[in-house]
Every structure is written in structure tokens, then in C-alpha cells.
N, C-alpha and C positions, 0 to 999 in steps of 0.2 A: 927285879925283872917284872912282876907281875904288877908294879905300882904303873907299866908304859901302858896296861890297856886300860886305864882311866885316860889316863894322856892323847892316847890315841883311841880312843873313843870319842872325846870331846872332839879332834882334829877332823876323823871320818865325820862326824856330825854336819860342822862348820861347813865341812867341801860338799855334804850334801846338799845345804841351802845355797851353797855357792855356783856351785853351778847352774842349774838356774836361771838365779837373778843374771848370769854373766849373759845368757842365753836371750833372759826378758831385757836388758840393757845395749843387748849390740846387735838386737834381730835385723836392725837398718842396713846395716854395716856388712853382715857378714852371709854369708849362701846359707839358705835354710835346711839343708839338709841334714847337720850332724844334731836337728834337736835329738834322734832316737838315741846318738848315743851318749850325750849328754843326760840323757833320764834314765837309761841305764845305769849312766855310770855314777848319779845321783840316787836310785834307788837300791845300787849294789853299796854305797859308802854307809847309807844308813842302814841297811844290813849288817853289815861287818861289823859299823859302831855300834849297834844291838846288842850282836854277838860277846863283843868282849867284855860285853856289863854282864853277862849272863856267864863268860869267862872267872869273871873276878868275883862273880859271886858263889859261883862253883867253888871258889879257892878258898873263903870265905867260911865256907861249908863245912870244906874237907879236914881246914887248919882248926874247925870249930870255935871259931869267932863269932858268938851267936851276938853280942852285942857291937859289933862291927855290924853286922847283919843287918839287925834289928833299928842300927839307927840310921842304917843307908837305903832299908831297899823302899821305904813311900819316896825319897827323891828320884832314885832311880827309876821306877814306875812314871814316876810326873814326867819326868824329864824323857823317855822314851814315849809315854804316847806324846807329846810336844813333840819332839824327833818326826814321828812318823807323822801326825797331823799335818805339819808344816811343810814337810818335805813333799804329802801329797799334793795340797795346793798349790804350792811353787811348780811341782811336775805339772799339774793340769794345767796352770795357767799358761805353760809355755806350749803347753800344747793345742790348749785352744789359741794361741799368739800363732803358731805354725799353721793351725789350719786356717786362719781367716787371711795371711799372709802367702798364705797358697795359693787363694783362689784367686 
């Protein structure tokens, strides 16, 4: 059970850069108004995928797996500020996308 919040950490990750790009690829196309909740709902996914690394490492902890630990958590680190790095630029970029599309 507790191997799913790797899984679905990776998944919340993915849908956060996914949305987005869906957002930067179809702004022609579609009514500009759900960018906010599209960034929402890309800044809550990579929340929640944060979460359950900090989840699993909790677990990690408690089972005292310090060498589980010890060889996961510099990836985890990398791989969480990349998360949030990436995830912020893609927000802003669709936001500066909505606002020059607005005027």
C-alpha cells in the first residue's frame, strides 16, 4: 500500500506540468477563463505529489529504514525542487499567455 505514493506522486507530478502545457497548447481554441483553475489545480497536484514523498518518507522513518532513506532522499530533494521549479514556470507562463490574450 504505501509503495502507491511513489506511483502516484510521479502521476500528481506529470498532471501538474500537464496542465499547463494543455492550457499553453489550446489558448486559441478554447475561452480563456478556466486558466485560474487550471493553475490551481496544477499547483494543488504538485502539492499533494510533495506530500506523499514526505508521506513515504515518514514511513521510511518510522519502519527505520535508514538505508532506504539514506539512498533515496538526495533524489527526492532533486526531483522535488525540479517539481516545483518547473511547475512554477509553466504556471506563469500561462499566465503571462492569459494576460497578453486578454488584452
Amino acid at each position: 500500500m504505501i509503495g502507491w505514493l511513489n506511483i502516484g506522486s510521479l502521476l500528481l507530478g506529470i498532471i501538474a506540468w500537464i496542465l499547463p502545457i494543455i492550457y499553453l497548447m489550446g489558448n486559441k481554441k478554447h475561452e480563456h477563463s478556466n486558466w485560474g483553475i487550471l493553475a490551481v489545480l496544477s499547483i494543488s497536484a504538485c502539492a499533494i505529489s510533495i506530500s506523499f514523498q514526505m508521506f513515504y518518507n515518514y514511513h521510511l522513518v518510522k519502519i527505520e529504514d535508514w538505508t532506504a532513506l539514506m539512498d533515496t532522499t538526495r533524489a527526492v530533494v532533486i526531483a522535488t525542487a525540479v517539481l516545483l521549479i518547473f511547475t512554477f514556470i509553466l504556471n506563469g507562463l500561462t499566465f503571462i499567455v492569459y494576460r497578453q490574450n486578454k488584452k
